[in-house]
C-alpha positions in Angstrom: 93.9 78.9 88.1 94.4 81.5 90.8 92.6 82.0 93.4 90.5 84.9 93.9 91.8 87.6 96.0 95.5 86.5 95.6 99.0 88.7 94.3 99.8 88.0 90.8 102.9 85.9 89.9 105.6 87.6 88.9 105.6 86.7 84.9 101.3 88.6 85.3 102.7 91.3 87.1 105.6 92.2 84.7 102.5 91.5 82.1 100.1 94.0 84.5 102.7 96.6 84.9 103.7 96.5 80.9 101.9 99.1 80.2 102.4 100.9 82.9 106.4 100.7 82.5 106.8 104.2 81.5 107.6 106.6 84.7 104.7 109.0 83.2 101.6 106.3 82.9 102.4 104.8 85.9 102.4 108.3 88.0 98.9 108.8 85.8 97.5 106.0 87.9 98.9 107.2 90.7 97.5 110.9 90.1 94.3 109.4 89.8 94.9 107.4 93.2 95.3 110.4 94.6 92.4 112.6 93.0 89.9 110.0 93.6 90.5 107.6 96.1 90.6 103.8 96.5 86.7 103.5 95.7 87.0 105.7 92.2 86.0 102.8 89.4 88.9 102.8 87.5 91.0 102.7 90.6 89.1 99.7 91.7 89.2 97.8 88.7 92.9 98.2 88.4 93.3 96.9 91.7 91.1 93.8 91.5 93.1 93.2 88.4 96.3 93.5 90.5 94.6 90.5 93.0 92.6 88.1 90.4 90.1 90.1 90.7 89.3 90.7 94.3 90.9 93.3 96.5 92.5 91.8 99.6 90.5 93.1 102.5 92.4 93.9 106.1 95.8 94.2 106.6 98.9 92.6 103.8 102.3 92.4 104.0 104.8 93.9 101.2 108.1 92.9 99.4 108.9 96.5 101.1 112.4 96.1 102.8 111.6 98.2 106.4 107.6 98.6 105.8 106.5 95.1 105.3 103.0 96.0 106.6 99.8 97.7 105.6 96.5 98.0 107.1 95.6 97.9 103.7 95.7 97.3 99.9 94.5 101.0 99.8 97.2 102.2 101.6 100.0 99.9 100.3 98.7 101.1 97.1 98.8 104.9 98.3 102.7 104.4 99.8 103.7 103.1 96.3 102.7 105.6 94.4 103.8 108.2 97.1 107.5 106.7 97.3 107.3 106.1 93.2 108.0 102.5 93.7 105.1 101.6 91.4 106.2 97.9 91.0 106.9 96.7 94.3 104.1 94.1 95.2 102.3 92.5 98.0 
């Protein structure tokens, strides 16, 4: 079992991201990122999902080549989606 608060593995994020493979659901999330904020339900609950279930608090580090630091999962979250590199991951 995973513990609470951590990435997924690769194999559940390839499982997380499946439906999300096509360019246009994944911007979708990303629109709604953008609409509604971090705190927005849906947002949140794709997030915990992201991080068995809770969302890191503080600051994490990426697999970002050059930006391997956030002050959050918010704004990690935010840069993805801004740089459409919806599958890199923390």
């Amino acid at each position: 079992a995973q513990q609470l608060g951590t990435p997924l593995s690769d194999q559940e994020y390839r499982q997380f991201f499946r439906s999300l493979r096509a360019a246009r659901r994944a911007s979708t999330a990303c629109l709604l990122r953008a609409l509604y904020g971090c705190q927005n339900p849906l947002v949140r609950r794709l997030d915990e999902y992201e991080n068995h279930g809770v969302i890191p608090e503080g600051p994490v580090c990426s697999e970002l080549p050059g930006t391997p630091f956030f002050p959050d999962f918010c704004s990690f979250s935010f840069y993805r989606c801004t740089r459409k590199r919806y599958f890199i991951k923390v």
